[in-house]
GUGUMI-876717 format. One record per residue (C-alpha): x, z, y; residue in one letter. Coordinates in steps of 0.25 Angstrom, whole numbers, padded with zeros to 4 digits, always signed. Example, Ala and Ser with C-alpha at 12.3 -4.5 7.8 and 13.67 -1.06 7.14 Angstrom:
REM GUGUMI-876717
+0049+0031-0018A;+0055+0029-0004S;
END
This chain:
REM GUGUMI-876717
+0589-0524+0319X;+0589-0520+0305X;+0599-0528+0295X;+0599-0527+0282X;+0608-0536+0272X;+0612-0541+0286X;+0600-0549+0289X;+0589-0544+0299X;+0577-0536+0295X;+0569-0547+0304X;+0575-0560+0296X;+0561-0566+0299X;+0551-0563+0311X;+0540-0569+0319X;+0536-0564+0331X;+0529-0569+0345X;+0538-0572+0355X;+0533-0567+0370X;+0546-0567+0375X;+0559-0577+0373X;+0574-0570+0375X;+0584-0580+0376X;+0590-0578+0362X;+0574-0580+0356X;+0572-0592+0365X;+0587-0598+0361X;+0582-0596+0346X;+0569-0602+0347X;+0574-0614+0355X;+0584-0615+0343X;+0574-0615+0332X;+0563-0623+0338X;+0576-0634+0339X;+0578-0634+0326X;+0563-0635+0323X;+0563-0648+0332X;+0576-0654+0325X;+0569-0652+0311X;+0556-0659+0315X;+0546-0649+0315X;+0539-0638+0321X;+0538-0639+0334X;+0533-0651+0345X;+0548-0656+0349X;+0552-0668+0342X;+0566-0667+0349X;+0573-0654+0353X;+0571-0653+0367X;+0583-0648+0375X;+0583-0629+0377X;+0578-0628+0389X;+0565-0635+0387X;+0566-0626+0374X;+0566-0614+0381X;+0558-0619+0392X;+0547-0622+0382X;+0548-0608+0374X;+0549-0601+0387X;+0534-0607+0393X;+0529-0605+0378X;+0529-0590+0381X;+0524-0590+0394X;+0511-0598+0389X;+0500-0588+0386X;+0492-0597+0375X;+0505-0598+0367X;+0511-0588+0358X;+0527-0589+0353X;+0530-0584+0339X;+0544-0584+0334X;+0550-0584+0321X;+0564-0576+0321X;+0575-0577+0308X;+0584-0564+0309X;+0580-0562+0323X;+0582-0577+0328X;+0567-0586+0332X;+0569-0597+0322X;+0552-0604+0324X;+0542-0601+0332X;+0528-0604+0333X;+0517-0605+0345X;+0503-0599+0344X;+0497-0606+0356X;+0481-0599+0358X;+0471-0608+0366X;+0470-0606+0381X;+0460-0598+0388X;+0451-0610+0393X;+0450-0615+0379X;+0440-0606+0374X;+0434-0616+0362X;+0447-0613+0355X;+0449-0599+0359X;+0450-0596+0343X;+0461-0604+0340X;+0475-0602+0343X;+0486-0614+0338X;+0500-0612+0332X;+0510-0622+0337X;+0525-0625+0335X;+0528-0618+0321X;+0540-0619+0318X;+0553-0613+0310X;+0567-0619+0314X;+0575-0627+0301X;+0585-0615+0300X;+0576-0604+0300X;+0565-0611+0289X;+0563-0606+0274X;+0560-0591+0279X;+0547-0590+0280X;+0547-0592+0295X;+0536-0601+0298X;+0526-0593+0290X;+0531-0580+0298X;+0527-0589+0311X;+0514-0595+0306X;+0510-0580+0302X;+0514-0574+0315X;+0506-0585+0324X;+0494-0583+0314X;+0493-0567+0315X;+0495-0568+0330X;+0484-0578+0330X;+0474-0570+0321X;+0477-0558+0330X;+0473-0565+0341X;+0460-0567+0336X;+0461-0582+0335X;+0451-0588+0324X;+0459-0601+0320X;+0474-0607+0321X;+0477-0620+0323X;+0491-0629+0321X;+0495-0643+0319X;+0506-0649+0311X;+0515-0662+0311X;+0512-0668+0297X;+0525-0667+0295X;+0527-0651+0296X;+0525-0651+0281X;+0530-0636+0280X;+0522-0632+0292X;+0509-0637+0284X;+0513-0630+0273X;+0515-0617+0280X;+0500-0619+0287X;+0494-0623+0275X;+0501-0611+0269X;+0494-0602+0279X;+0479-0606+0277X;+0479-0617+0290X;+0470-0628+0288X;+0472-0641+0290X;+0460-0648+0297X;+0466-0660+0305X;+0478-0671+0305X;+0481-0678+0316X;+0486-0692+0312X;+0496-0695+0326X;+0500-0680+0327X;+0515-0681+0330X;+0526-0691+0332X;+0539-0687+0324X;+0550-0695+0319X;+0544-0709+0325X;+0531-0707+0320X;+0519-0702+0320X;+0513-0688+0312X;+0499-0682+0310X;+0497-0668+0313X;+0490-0659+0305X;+0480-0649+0310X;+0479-0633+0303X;+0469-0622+0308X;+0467-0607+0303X;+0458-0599+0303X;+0464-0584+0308X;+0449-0574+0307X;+0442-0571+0298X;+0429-0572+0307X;+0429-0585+0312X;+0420-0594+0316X;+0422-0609+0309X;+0426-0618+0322X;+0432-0631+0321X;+0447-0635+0319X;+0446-0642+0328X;+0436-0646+0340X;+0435-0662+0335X;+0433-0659+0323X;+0422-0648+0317X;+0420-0654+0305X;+0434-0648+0302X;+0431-0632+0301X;+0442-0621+0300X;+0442-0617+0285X;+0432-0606+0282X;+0429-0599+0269X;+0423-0612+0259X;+0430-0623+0251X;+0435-0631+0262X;+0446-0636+0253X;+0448-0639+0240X;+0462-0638+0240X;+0467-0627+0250X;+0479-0624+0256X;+0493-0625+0253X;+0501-0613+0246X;+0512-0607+0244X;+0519-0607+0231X;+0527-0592+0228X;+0534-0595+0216X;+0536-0580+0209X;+0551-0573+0207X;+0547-0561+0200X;+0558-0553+0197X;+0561-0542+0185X;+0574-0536+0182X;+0582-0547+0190X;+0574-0558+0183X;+0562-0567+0186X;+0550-0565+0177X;+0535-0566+0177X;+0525-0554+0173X;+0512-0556+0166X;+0501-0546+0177X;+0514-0538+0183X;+0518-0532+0169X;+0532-0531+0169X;+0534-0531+0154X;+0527-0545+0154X;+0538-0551+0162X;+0543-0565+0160X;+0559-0568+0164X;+0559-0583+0170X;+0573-0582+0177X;+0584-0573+0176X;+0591-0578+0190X;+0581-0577+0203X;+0590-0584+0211X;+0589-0597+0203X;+0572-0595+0203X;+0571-0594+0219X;+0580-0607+0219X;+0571-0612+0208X;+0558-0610+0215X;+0563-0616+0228X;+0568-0627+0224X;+0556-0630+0217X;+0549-0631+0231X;+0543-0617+0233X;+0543-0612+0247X;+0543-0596+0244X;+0550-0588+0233X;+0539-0574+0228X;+0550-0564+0223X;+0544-0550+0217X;+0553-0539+0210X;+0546-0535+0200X;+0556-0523+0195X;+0555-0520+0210X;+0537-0521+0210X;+0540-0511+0199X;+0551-0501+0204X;+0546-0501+0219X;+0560-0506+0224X;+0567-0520+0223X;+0574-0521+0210X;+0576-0536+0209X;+0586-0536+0220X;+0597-0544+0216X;+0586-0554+0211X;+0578-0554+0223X;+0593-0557+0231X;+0596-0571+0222X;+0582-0576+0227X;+0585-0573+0240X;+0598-0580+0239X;+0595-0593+0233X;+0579-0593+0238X;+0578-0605+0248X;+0565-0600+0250X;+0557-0588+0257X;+0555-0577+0247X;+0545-0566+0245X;+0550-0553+0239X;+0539-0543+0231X;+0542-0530+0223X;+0546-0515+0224X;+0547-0517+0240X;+0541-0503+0244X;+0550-0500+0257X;+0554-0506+0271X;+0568-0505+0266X;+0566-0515+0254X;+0558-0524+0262X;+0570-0525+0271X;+0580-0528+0261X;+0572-0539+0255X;+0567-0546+0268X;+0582-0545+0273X;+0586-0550+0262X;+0581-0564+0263X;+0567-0561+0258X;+0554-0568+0266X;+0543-0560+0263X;+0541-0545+0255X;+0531-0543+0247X;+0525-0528+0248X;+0516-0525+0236X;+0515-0511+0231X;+0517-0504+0243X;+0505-0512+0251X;+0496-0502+0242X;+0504-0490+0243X;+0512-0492+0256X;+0505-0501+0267X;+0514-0493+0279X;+0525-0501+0272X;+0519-0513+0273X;+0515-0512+0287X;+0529-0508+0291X;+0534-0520+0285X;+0525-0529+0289X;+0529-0525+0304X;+0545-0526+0302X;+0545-0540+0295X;+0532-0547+0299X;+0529-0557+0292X;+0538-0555+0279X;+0529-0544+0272X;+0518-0548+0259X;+0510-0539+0253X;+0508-0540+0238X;+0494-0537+0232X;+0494-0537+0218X;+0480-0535+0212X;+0473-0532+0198X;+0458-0536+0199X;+0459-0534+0212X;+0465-0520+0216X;+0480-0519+0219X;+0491-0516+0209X;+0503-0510+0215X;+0519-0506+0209X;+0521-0518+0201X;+0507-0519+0198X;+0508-0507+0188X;+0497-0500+0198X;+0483-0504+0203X;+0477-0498+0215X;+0463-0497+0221X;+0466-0506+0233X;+0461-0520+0231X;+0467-0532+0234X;+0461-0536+0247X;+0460-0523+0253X;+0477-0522+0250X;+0477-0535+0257X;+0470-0530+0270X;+0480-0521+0270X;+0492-0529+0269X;+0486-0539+0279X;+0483-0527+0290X;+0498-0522+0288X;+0504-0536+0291X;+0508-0543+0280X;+0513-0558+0278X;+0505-0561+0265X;+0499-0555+0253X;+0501-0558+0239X;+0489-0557+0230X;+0493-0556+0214X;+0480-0551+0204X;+0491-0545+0194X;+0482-0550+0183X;+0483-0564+0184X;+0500-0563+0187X;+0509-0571+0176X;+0495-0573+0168X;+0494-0589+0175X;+0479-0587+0174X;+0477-0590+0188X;+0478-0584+0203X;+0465-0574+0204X;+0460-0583+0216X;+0448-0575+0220X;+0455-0563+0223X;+0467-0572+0231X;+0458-0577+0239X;+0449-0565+0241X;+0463-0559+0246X;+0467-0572+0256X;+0452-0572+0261X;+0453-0557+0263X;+0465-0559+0274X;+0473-0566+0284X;+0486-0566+0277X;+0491-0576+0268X;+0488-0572+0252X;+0499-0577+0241X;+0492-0576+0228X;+0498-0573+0216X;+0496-0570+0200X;+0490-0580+0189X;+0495-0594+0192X;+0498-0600+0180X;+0495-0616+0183X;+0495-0627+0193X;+0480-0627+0194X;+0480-0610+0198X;+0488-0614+0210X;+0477-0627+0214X;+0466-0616+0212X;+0473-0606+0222X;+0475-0617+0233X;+0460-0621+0232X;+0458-0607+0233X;+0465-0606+0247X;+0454-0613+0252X;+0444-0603+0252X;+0456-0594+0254X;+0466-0599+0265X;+0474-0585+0265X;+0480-0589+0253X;+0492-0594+0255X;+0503-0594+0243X;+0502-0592+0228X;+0514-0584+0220X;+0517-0591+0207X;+0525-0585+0194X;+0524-0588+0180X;+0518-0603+0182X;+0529-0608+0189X;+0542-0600+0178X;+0534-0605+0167X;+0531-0622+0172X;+0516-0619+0173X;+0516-0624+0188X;+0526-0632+0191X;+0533-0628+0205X;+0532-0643+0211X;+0516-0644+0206X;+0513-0629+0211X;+0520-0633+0225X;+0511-0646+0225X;+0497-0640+0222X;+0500-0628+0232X;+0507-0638+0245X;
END
């Protein structure tokens, strides 16, 4: 196993689990303990003693309708998750499949874990060809929700005497998703037609949650904000990243989007010793953009303490790359499509090519990538607005979550882009700059109108 900086290449993983060593099998009994202690996650309400543990996972593997999926932290299972198909005399629901037992021990949270596991589950579901996911929820799961809200689930159903918890009783909530594009509306449930699968049409005015990606965007060591990528036009808000990571996680954001711009410019990190203070005082995950051209930099920074890579440049010019990175770190790869009217800007954004948006995005979708974050260069640092249409054109073109990005500017931008996930459920985050450094969105508010 490669080591670099003395932590493991795979600090975060997700795999199926076919087979349960006994080291695996201690670990996950381990995790799914804590889970129970912590009150979430899994069906236990008390921690049952190992053997019935093991006993449990053991027969999980030797039932053919269910499917294990672990989540490992250098190497250790720390979650797991259980996609569980219909059985074969059920042939009414042959087209849905049902994720069960999510969950990420207490230790282990704050990674980026749970999304890893969701994504997993979902992709192996869709290659399957089933047509719809469905879950269900305690009430009181509140980052649960937020994680399949996050994803485009919808929900259709609560049950009022779900649960008993704690001496009392809790609803459930009921989520579904639609995995193909060429689908047939069927009912979420079978009581209840009048309550369809969401399809293409305004089926809600106010959309799904999102995730807010408050923007570190760093020039010689500094955090700035450019007007349309011009590096000239760049504004200086903070001259110690360390104290902005801590600022924007304490303000209750959820993920940190970090982007060397020295390095966009230069094809190789440049804001290292900045991009290492966020890392030590993030509480957060973090996603790093900028000059990464090479599996060896995507390395460093992923072993480093970095979540997620953001691959821009070299999408257009190097898609083998992509691909091989992709394979090592699963999960942990985003492609960055930058755009002007449509056709993709590469290096900084100081080039254009012919390559429109969508047609990069297929790209990076087929070559396995976590996310894809859309900017149109011309509404960037201008707070005129997200360019909507063409967000949406992108989420609705594929399977993988789109973060938009470029142009928000007030608080009513971001209530226009969550109406807009209605009609386009792939969207899943939104990246915000200038609007939140200079009090034109207020953290707290933009947190509230996007939850």
């Amino acid at each position: 196993m490669n080591e670099i900086g003395g932590l493991r290449r795979d600090r975060l993983r997700t795999e199926r689990l076919q087979s349960l060593h006994e080291d695996d099998l201690e670990a996950l009994c381990e995790a799914t303990d804590a889970a129970i202690l912590d009150g979430g996650g899994f069906g236990w309400l008390n921690v049952p003693g190992r053997q019935a543990m093991e006993r449990y996972f053991r027969g999980v593997l030797m039932v053919p309708e269910r499917m294990l999926f672990v989540a490992r932290l250098d190497g250790i299972i720390v979650g797991a998750a259980q996609l569980v198909r219909p059985p074969r005399n059920n042939e009414a629901q042959a087209m849905s499949a049902t994720l069960m037992h999510l969950y990420v021990a207490p230790y282990a949270r704050g990674h980026g874990l749970g999304r890893l596991l969701l994504l997993e589950a979902e992709q192996c579901a869709r290659a399957m060809g089933y047509q719809i996911l469905n879950l269900d929820v305690r009430e009181t799961q509140v980052a649960a929700i937020r994680l399949f809200h996050s994803f485009g689930f919808h929900q259709w159903g609560t049950h009022p005497s779900y649960a008993r918890t704690d001496g009392r009783t809790v609803r459930g909530l009921f989520f579904t998703k639609r995995l193909q594009d060429n689908e047939r509306v069927v009912p979420a449930h079978p009581q209840a037609s009048s309550v369809p699968i969401p399809a293409p049409g305004p089926i809600s005015v106010t959309g799904h949650s999102l995730t807010l990606y408050p923007a570190i965007d760093l020039k010689d060591g500094a955090c700035v904000r450019l007007r349309r990528g011009d590096m000239d036009a760049a504004t200086v808000y903070s001259d110690d990243p360390g104290a902005q990571a801590r600022a924007w996680a304490a303000a209750g954001c959820r993920w940190l989007h970090v982007v060397d711009l020295n390095g966009a410019f230069a094809g190789r990190s440049a804001n290292g010793a900045a991009i290492e203070a966020i890392i030590a005082n993030a509480t957060v995950p973090v996603q790093l953009g900028g000059g990464l051209r090479d599996m060896a930099g995507i390395e460093r920074w992923l072993s480093a303490g970095i979540t997620r890579v953001i691959l821009g440049s070299v999408a257009v010019k190097n898609p083998a790359l992509v691909r091989e990175a992709c394979r090592a770190f699963p999960g942990r790869i985003v492609a960055g499509i930058d755009a002007r009217s449509g056709q993709v800007a590469t290096e900084g954004w100081a080039e254009t090519s012919e390559m429109k948006a969508v047609e990069l995005g297929r790209r990076m979708q087929d070559a396995g990538v976590a996310a894809i974050i859309f900017t149109e260069i011309s509404r960037d640092g201008m707070l005129t607005g997200i360019d909507i249409a063409q967000t949406a054109e992108l989420a609705n073109a594929l399977s993988v979550p789109v973060i938009a990005s470029g142009g928000v500017g007030t608080a009513a931008h971001l209530q226009a882009l969550r109406a807009a996930t209605a009609q386009a459920p792939g969207i899943e985050g939104v990246i915000v700059g200038r609007a939140l450094y200079d009090g034109r969105v207020d953290p707290a508010e933009a947190l509230r109108i996007l939850s």
